[in-house]
C-alpha positions as CSV (number, residue, x, y, z in Angstrom):
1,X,24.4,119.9,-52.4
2,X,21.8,120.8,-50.1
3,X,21.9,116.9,-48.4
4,X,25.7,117.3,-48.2
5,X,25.7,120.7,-46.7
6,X,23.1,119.7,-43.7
7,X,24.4,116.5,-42.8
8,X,27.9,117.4,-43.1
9,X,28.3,121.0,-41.8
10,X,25.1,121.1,-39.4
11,X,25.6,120.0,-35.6
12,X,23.4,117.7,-34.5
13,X,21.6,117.0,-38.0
14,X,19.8,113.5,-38.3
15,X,20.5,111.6,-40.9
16,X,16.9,111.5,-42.4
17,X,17.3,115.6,-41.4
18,X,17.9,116.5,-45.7
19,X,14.7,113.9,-46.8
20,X,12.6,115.9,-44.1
21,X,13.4,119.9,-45.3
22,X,13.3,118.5,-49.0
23,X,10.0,117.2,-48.4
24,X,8.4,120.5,-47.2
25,X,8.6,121.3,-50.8
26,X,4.8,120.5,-50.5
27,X,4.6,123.9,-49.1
28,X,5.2,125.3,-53.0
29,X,1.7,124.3,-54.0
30,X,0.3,127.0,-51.8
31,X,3.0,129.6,-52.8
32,X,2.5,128.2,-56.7
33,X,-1.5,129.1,-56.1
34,X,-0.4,132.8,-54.4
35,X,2.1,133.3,-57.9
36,X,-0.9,132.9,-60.1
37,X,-2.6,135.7,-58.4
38,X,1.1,137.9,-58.4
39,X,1.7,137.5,-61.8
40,X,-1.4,138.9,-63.0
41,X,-1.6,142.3,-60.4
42,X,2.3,142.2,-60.4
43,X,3.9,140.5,-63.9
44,X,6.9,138.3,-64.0
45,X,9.6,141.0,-63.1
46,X,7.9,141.0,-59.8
47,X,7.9,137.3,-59.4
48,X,11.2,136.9,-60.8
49,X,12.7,139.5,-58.3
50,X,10.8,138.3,-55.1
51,X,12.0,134.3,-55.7
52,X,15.2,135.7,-56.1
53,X,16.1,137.4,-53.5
54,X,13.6,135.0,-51.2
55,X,16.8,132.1,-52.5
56,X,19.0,134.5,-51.4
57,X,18.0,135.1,-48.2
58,X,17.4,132.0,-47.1
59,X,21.1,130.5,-48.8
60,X,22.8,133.4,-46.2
61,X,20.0,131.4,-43.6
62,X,21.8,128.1,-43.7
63,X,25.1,129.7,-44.0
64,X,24.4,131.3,-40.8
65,X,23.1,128.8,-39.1
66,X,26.7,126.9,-39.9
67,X,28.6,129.5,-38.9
68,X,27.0,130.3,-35.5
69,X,27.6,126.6,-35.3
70,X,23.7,126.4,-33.7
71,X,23.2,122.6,-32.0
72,X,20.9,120.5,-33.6
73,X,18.8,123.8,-34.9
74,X,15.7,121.9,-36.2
75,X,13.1,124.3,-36.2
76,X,15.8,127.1,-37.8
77,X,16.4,124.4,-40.7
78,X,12.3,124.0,-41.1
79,X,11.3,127.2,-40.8
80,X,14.4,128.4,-43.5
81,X,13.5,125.4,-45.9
82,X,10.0,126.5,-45.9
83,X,10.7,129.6,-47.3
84,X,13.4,128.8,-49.5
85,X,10.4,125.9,-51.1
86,X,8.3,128.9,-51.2
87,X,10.9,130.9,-53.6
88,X,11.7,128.1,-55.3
89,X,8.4,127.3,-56.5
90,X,7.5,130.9,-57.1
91,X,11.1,130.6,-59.4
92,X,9.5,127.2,-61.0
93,X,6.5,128.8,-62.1
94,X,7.4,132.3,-63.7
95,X,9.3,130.8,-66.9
96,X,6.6,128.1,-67.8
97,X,4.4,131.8,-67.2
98,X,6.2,133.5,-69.5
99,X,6.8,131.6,-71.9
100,X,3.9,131.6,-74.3
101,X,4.6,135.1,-74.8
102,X,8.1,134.8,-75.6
103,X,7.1,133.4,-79.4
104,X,5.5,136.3,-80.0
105,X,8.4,138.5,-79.7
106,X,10.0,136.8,-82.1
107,X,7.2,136.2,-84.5
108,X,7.0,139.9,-84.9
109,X,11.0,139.8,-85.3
110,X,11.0,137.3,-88.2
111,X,7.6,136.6,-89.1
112,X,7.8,133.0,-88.2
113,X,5.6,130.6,-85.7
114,X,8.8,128.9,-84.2
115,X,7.8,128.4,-80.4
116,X,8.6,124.4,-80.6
117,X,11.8,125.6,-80.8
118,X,11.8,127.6,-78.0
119,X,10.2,125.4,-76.0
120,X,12.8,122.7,-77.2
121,X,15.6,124.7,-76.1
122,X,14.5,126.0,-72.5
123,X,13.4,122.2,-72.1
124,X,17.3,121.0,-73.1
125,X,18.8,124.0,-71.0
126,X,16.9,123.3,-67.6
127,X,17.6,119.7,-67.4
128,X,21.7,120.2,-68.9
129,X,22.5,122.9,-66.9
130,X,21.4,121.1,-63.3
131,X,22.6,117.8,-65.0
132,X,25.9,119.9,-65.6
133,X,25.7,121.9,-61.7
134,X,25.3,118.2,-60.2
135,X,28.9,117.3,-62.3
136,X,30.7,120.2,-61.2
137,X,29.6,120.1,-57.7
138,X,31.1,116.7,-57.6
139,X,34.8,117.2,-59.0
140,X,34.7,120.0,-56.3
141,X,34.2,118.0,-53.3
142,X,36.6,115.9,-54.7
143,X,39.0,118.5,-55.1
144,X,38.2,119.7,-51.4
145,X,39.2,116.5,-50.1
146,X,35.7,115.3,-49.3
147,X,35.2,111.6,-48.8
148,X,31.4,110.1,-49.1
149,X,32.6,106.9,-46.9
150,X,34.3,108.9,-43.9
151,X,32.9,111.8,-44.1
152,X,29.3,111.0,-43.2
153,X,27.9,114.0,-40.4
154,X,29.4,117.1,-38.1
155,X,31.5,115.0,-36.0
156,X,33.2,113.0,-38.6
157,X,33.8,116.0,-41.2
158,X,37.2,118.5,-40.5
159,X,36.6,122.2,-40.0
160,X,38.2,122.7,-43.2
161,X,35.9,120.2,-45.3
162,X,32.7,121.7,-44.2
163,X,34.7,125.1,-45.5
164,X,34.7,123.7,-48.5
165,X,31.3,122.5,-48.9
166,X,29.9,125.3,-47.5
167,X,31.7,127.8,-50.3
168,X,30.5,125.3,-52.5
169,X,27.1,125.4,-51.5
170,X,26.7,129.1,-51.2
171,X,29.2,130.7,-53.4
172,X,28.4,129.3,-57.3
173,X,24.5,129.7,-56.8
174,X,24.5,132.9,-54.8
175,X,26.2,134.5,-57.4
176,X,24.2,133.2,-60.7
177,X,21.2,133.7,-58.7
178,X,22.3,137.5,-57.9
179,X,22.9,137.8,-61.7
180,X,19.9,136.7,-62.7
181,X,18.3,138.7,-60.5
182,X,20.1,142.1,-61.9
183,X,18.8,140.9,-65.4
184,X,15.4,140.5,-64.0
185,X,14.9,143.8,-63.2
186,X,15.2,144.9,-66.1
187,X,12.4,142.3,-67.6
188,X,10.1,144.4,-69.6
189,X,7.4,141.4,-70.3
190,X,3.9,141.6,-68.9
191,X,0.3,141.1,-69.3
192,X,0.1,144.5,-70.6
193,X,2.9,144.8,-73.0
194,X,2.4,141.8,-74.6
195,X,-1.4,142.8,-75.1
196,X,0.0,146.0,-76.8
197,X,2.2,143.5,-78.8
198,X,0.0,141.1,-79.9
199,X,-2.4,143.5,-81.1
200,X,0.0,145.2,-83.2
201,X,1.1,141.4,-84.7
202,X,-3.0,140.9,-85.3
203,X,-3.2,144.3,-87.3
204,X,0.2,143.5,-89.2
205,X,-1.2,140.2,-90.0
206,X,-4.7,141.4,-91.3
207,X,-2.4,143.5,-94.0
208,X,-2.1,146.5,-91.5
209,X,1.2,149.2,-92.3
210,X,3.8,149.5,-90.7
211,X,3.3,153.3,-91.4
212,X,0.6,153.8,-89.0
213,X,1.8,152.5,-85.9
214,X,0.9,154.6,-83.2
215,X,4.0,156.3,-80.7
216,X,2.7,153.9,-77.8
217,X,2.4,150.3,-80.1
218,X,6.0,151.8,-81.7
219,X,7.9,152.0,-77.9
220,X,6.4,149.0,-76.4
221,X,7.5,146.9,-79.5
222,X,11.2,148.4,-79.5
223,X,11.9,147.5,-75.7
224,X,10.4,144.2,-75.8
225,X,12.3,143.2,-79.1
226,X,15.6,145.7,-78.5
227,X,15.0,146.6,-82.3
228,X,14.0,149.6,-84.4
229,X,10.6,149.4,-85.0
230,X,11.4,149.4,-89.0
231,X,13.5,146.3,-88.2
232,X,10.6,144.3,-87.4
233,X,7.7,142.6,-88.9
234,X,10.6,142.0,-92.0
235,X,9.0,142.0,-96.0
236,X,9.6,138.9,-96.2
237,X,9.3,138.8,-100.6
238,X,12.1,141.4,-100.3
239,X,14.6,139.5,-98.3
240,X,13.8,136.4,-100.8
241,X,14.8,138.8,-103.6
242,X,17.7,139.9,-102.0
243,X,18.9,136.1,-101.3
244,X,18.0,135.1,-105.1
245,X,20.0,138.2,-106.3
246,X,17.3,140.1,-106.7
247,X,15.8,137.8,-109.5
């Protein structure tokens, strides 16, 4: 949308304007090398909150820059679009960061090595959700009245179009970005808790009992896996005997 939005809705944009402030993306390899440094002082709640709101921020930057209707406002655009690559990046990086410590959640949930799966699923829902964003986006231009043909810069797109796109263009990922956001802050994964937790899966592994977890192990594990600690870490030959009818 971002192409549409600029070329359609910005005064005096270029057509080559979009290619330009989607190339500064380049700028995300420095902010990439500044998130590995975060997310070890800082954890992922940090990172997650910070790209966030960076997004945010610079979203209400373009809008503005619409709605003051600012002529041919280049160096606004690049300067925005640098910032917003630098959230987006940071955004990019925290769940590949993450990840290898969700398994272990869930290994001490059900006592199985399943992170194939989980990296099978976030791989399925980050290429079918922007595949599904890009579909949507579409039947709602259409249904604004947007045509591809006529409608190719400022001049040549009504008032009332570049409404459109610009709700479009704001209102959908502001919103799922904002609510993301909210959930982020209450992201309890980090460095240190998941030290705390894979401990406590080493010393149930090695045959250790669940009867002498200490207070500390006993908290972290409850708010990382939103279970009773006697849920966890199930006996698995007691769940079999349970399913066999207890032959």
């Amino acid at each position: 949308m971002l192409p549409t939005f600029i070329l359609c809705c910005i005064n005096g944009a270029k057509d080559d304007l979009p290619w330009t402030l989607q190339a500064l993306s380049a700028i995300g390899i420095l902010a990439t090398l500044a998130a590995t440094r975060m997310m070890i002082k800082r954890g992922p709640r940090f990172l997650y909150g910070l790209s966030y709101s960076t997004i945010i921020l610079t979203m209400i930057g373009y809008i503005l820059t619409w709605m003051f209707d600012v002529n041919n406002p280049v160096v606004i655009l690049i300067a925005i679009s640098l910032v917003y690559q630098c959230g987006r990046a940071i955004l990019e990086f925290t769940p590949w960061n993450v990840f290898p410590f969700i398994p272990d959640i869930d290994r001490i949930m059900t006592r199985q090595d399943r992170a194939g799966i989980y990296a099978a699923v976030m791989t399925f829902f980050r290429k079918s959700t922007g595949a599904v964003a890009s579909w949507i986006a579409g039947i709602l231009l259409e249904i604004i009245g947007f045509n591809s043909k006529t409608m190719l810069n400022y001049n040549t797109t009504p008032r009332s179009i570049q409404l459109g796109i610009m709700l479009i263009f704001f209102i959908g990922p502001v919103v799922l970005i904002g609510w993301a956001l909210i959930i982020a802050m209450k992201f309890k994964l980090n460095r240190q808790t998941h030290d705390v937790l894979k401990a406590e899966l080493e010393r149930l592994q090695a045959g250790g009992s669940k009867a002498d977890v200490t207070p500390e192990t006993k908290e972290v594990v409850e708010e990382l896996t939103g279970e009773p600690y006697a849920k966890v870490w199930p006996n698995i030959n007691n769940d079999n005997s349970k399913t066999n009818g207890g032959k």
